[in-house]
C-alpha positions in Angstrom: -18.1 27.0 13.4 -18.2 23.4 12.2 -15.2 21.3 13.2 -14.3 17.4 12.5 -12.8 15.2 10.3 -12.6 14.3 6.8 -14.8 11.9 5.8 -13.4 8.9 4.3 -14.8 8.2 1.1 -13.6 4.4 0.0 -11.1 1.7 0.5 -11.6 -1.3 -1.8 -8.9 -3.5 -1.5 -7.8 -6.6 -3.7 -5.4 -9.3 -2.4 -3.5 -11.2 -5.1 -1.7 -12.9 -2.1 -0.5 -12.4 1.5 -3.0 -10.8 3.5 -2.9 -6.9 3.3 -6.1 -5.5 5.3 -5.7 -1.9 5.0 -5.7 0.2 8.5 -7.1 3.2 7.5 -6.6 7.2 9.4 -8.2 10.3 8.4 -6.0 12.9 6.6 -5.8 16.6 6.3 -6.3 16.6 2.8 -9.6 15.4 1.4 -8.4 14.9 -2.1 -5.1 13.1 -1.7 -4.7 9.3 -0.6 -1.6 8.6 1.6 -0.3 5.1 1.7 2.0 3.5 4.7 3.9 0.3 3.4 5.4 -1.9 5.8 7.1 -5.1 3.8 9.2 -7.6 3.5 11.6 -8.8 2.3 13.6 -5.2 2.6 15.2 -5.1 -1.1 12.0 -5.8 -2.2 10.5 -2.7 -4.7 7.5 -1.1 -4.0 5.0 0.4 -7.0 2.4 2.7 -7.6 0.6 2.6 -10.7 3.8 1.3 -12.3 5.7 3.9 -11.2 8.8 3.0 -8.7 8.7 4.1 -4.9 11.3 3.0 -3.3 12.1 -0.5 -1.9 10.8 -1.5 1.0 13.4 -0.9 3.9 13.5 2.7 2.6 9.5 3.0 3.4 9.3 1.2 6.5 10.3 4.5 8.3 7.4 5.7 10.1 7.5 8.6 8.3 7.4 7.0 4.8 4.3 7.7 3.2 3.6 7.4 -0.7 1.2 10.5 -1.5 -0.9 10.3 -4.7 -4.3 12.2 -5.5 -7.6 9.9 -4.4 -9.0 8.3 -6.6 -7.9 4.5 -7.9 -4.2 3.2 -7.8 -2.6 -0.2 -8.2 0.1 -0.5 -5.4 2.9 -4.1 -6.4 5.6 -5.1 -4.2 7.9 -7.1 -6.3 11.6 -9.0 -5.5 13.7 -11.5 -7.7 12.5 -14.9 -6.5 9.3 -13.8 -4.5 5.7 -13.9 -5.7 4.7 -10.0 -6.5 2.1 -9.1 -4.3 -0.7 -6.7 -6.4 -3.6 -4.6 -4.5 -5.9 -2.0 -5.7 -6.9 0.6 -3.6 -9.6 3.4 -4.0 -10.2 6.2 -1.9 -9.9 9.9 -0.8 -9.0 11.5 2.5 -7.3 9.1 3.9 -4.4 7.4 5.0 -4.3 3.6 4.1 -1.8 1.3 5.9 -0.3 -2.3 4.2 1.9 -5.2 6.0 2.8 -6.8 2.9 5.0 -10.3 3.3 6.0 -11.6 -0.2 6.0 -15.2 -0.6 8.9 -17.3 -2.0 8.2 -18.4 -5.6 9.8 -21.8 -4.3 7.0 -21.8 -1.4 4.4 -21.6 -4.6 5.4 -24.9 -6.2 4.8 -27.0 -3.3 1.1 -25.7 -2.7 
């Protein structure tokens, strides 16, 4: 009888700004990529592949996960006034978790 984990295939992850190291847990499903967002500020919207999630007080519940089939996805956090944050993530069987803190577009001009 063999027993274990899912093996996780890939994680590549791109950081257009604000640090967002994945952490990344094994799954049950070995063909699906689960994604916990934690993110401020809370009316802020969360995307995957262009498509809207929810904002991002309504997926900081632990439970909040946004499901999608492995492979490569392009997860944006966007607000009005805020730099949008943009990350790529690639993988399968696993769970990926972001901490994603937009920056203010004011904060920006004075770099």
């Amino acid at each position: 009888m063999k027993t274990g984990f899912p093996i996780c295939l890939a994680v590549v992850v791109t950081a257009a700004c604000a640090g967002a190291t994945p952490k990344v847990y094994p799954i049950a499903d070995k063909d699906s990529l689960a994604l916990r967002v934690g993110c401020t500020p809370a009316e802020a919207e969360v995307f995957l592949d262009g498509v809207f999630q929810g904002t991002c007080a309504s997926l900081s519940r632990p439970e909040a996960l946004v499901r999608t089939s492995g492979g490569t996805h392009t997860l944006e956090v966007a607000a009005r006034g805020f730099i949008p944050h943009r990350t790529v993530v690639e993988g399968s069987g696993i769970t990926a978790g972001f901490s994603i803190r937009l920056r203010a577009a004011t904060d920006a001009a004075g770099d």
